[in-house]
C-alpha positions as a LaTeX table, in Angstrom:
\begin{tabular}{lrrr}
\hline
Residue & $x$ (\AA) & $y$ (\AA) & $z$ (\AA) \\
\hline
Unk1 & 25.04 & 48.62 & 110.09 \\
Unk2 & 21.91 & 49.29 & 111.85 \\
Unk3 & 21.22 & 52.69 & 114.08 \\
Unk4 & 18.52 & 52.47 & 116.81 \\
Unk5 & 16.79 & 55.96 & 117.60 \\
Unk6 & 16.12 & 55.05 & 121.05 \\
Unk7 & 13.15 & 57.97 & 122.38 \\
Unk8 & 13.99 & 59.52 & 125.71 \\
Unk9 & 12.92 & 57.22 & 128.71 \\
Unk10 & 13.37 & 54.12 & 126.80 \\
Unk11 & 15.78 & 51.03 & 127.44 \\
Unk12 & 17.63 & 49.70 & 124.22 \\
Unk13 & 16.46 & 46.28 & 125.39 \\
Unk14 & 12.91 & 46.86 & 125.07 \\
Unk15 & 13.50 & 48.79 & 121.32 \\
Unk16 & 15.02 & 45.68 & 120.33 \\
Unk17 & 12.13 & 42.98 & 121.89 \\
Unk18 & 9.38 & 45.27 & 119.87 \\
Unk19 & 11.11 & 45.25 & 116.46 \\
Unk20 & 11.74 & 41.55 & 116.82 \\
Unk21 & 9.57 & 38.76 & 116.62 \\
Unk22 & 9.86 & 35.34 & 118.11 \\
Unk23 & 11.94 & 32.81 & 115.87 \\
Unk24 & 11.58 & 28.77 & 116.51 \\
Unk25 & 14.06 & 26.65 & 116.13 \\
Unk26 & 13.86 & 26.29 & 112.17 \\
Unk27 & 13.52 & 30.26 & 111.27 \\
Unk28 & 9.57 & 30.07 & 111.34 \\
Unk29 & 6.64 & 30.35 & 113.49 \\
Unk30 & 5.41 & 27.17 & 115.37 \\
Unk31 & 1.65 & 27.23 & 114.20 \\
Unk32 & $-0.26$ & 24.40 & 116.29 \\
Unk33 & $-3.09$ & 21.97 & 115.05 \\
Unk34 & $-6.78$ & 21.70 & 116.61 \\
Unk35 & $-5.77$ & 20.18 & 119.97 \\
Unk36 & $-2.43$ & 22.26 & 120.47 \\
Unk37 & $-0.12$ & 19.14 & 120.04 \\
Unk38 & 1.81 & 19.11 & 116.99 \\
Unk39 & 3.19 & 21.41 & 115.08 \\
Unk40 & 1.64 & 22.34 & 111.88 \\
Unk41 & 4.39 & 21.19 & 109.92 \\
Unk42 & 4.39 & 17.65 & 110.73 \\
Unk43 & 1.33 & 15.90 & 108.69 \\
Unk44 & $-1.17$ & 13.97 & 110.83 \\
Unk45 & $-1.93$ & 10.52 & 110.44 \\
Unk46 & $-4.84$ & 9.74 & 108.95 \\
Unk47 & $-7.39$ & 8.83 & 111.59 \\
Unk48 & $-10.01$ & 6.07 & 110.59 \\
Unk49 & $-13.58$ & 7.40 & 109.77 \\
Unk50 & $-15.09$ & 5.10 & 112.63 \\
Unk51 & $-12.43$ & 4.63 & 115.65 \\
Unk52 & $-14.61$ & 2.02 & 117.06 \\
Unk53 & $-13.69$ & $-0.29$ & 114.17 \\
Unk54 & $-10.65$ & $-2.94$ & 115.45 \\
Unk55 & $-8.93$ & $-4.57$ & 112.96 \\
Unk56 & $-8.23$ & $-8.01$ & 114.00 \\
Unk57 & $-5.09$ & $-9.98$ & 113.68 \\
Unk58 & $-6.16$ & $-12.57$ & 111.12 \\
Unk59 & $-7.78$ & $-9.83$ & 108.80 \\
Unk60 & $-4.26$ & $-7.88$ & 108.94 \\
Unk61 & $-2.67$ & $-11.21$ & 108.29 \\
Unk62 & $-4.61$ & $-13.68$ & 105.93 \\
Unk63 & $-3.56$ & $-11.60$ & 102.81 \\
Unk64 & 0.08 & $-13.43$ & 103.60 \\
Unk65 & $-1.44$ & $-16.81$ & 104.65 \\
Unk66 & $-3.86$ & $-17.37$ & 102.09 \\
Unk67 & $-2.01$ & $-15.72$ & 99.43 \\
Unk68 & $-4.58$ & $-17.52$ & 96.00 \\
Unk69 & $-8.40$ & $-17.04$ & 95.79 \\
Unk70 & $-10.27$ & $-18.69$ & 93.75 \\
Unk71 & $-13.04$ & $-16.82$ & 91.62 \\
Unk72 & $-15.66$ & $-18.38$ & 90.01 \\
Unk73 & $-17.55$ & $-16.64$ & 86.97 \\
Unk74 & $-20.49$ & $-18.63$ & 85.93 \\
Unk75 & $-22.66$ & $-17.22$ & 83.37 \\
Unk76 & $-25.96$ & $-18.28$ & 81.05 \\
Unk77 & $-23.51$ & $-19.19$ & 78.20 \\
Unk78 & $-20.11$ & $-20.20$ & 79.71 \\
Unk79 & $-18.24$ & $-21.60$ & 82.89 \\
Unk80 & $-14.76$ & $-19.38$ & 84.41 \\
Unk81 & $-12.55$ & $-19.75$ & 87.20 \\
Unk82 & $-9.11$ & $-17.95$ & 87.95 \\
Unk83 & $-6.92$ & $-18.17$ & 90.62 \\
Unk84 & $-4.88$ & $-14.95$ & 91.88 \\
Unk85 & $-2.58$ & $-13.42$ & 94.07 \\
Unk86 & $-4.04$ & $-11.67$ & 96.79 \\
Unk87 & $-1.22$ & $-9.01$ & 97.10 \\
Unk88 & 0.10 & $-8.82$ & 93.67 \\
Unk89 & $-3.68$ & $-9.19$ & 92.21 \\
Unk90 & $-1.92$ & $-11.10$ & 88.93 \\
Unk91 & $-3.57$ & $-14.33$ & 87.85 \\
Unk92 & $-1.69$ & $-17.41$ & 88.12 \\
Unk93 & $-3.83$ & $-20.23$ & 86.50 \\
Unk94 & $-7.19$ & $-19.26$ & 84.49 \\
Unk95 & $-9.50$ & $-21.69$ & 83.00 \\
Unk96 & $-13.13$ & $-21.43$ & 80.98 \\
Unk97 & $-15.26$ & $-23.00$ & 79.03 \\
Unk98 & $-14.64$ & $-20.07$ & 76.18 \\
Unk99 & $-11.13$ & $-21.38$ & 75.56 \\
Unk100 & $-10.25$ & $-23.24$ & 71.83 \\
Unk101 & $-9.07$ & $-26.19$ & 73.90 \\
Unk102 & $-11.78$ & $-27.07$ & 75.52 \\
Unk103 & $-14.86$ & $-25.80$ & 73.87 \\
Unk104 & $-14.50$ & $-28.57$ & 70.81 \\
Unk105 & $-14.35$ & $-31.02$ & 73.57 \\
Unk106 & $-17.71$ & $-30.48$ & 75.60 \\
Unk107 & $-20.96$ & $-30.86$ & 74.34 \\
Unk108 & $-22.47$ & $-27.64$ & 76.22 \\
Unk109 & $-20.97$ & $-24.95$ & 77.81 \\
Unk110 & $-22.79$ & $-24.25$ & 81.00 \\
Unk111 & $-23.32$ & $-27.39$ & 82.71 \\
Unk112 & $-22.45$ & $-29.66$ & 85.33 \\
Unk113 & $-19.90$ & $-31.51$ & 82.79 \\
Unk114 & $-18.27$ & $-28.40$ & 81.56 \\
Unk115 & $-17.69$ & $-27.21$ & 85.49 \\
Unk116 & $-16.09$ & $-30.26$ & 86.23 \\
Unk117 & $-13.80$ & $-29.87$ & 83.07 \\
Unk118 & $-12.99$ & $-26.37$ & 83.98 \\
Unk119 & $-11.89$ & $-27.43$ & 87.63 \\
Unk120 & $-9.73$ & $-30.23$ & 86.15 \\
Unk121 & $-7.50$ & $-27.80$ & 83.81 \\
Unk122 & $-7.78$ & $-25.16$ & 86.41 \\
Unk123 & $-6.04$ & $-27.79$ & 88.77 \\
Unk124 & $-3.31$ & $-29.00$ & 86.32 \\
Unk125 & $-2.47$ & $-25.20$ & 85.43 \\
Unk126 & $-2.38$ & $-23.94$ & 89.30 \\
Unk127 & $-0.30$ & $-27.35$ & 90.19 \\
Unk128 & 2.41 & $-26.60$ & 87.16 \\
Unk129 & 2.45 & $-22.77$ & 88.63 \\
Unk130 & 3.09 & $-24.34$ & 92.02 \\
Unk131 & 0.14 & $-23.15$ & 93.95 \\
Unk132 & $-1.18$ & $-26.14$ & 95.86 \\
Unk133 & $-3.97$ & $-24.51$ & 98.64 \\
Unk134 & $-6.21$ & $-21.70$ & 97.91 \\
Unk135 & $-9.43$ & $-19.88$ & 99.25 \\
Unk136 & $-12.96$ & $-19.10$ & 98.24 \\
Unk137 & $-15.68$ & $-16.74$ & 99.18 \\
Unk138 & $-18.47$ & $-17.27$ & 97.51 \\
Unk139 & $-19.92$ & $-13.69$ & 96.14 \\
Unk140 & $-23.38$ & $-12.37$ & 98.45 \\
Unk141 & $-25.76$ & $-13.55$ & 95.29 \\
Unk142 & $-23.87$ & $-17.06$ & 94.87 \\
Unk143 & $-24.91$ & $-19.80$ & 96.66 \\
Unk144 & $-22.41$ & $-22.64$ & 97.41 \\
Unk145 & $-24.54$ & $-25.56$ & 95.69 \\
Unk146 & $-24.32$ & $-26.94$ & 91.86 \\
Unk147 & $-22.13$ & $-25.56$ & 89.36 \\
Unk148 & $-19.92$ & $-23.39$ & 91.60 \\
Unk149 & $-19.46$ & $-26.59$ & 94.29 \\
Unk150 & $-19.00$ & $-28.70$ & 90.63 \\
Unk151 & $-16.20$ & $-26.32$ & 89.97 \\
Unk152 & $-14.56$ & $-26.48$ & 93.98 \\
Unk153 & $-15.43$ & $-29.92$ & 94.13 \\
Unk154 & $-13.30$ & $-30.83$ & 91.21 \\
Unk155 & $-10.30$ & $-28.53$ & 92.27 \\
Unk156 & $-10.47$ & $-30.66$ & 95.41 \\
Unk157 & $-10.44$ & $-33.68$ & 94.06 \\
Unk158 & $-7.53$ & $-33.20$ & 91.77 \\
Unk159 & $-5.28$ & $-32.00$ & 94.16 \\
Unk160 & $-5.52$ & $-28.16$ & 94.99 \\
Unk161 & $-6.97$ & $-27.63$ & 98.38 \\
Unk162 & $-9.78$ & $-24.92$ & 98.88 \\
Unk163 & $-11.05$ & $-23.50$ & 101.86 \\
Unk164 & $-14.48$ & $-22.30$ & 101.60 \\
Unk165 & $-15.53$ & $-19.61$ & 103.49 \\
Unk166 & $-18.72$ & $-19.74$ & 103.99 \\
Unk167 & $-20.82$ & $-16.84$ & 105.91 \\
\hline
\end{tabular}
């Protein structure tokens, strides 16, 4: 039990009110962010580093439509192309010019020939994974002319259709 030793001229109400301190409703203070809104337990969302920037409906959404890029990896010595999942980022079909099965077949491994070849088996492999559409963007160095439209080109034409996105 607790004994007040209330000083002469004093109310008991007002000993009490000094020797206690506000409570909220869950047993601690109410400490409020910057603009006085929130409480400080409740975490913020995170705010975007330029508010001006409006994300538009197709970029929230093409992830889900377009779900298969194509990427094209064409190098002094050899010819690659992949196709993954946007979402899942796992391959699904891969095809290059390094392979066993292919390099005893082609007389070089960086030309027009071998991009055509590498298209081809790309195509059969995405077609037996059942992926029948996909999309390209070439990379900011790559221009969309020879080896790399060898490689789309032959995609196309054996059944797997590519949109190229061209800026």
């Amino acid at each position: 039990m607790l004994y007040y030793i209330v000083p002469d001229g004093m109310e008991f109400n007002k000993v009490i009110q000094s020797h206690c301190s506000p409570r909220s409703f869950f047993g601690v203070e109410d400490y409020l962010d910057d603009n006085n809104s929130r409480p400080y337990t409740y975490q913020k969302e995170k705010k975007s580093k330029n508010p001006q920037k409006h994300i538009s409906f197709k970029q929230r959404t093409i992830a889900f439509m377009e779900p298969f890029t194509l990427d094209v990896l064409i190098s002094k010595r050899f010819v690659q192309a992949s196709l993954t999942h946007r979402v899942t980022c796992k391959q699904v079909a891969v095809s290059g010019t390094n392979s066993k099965d292919i390099k005893a077949a082609l007389k070089s491994r960086c030309d027009i020939p071998a991009c055509l070849a590498v298209g081809r088996i790309l195509a059969d492999r995405a077609r037996e994974a059942d992926v029948y559409t996909a999309s390209y963007t070439p990379r900011a160095r790559d221009k969309f002319e020879g080896k790399i439209r060898a490689v789309v080109q032959s995609l196309i034409d054996n059944g797997i259709d590519v949109k190229v996105y061209l800026d």
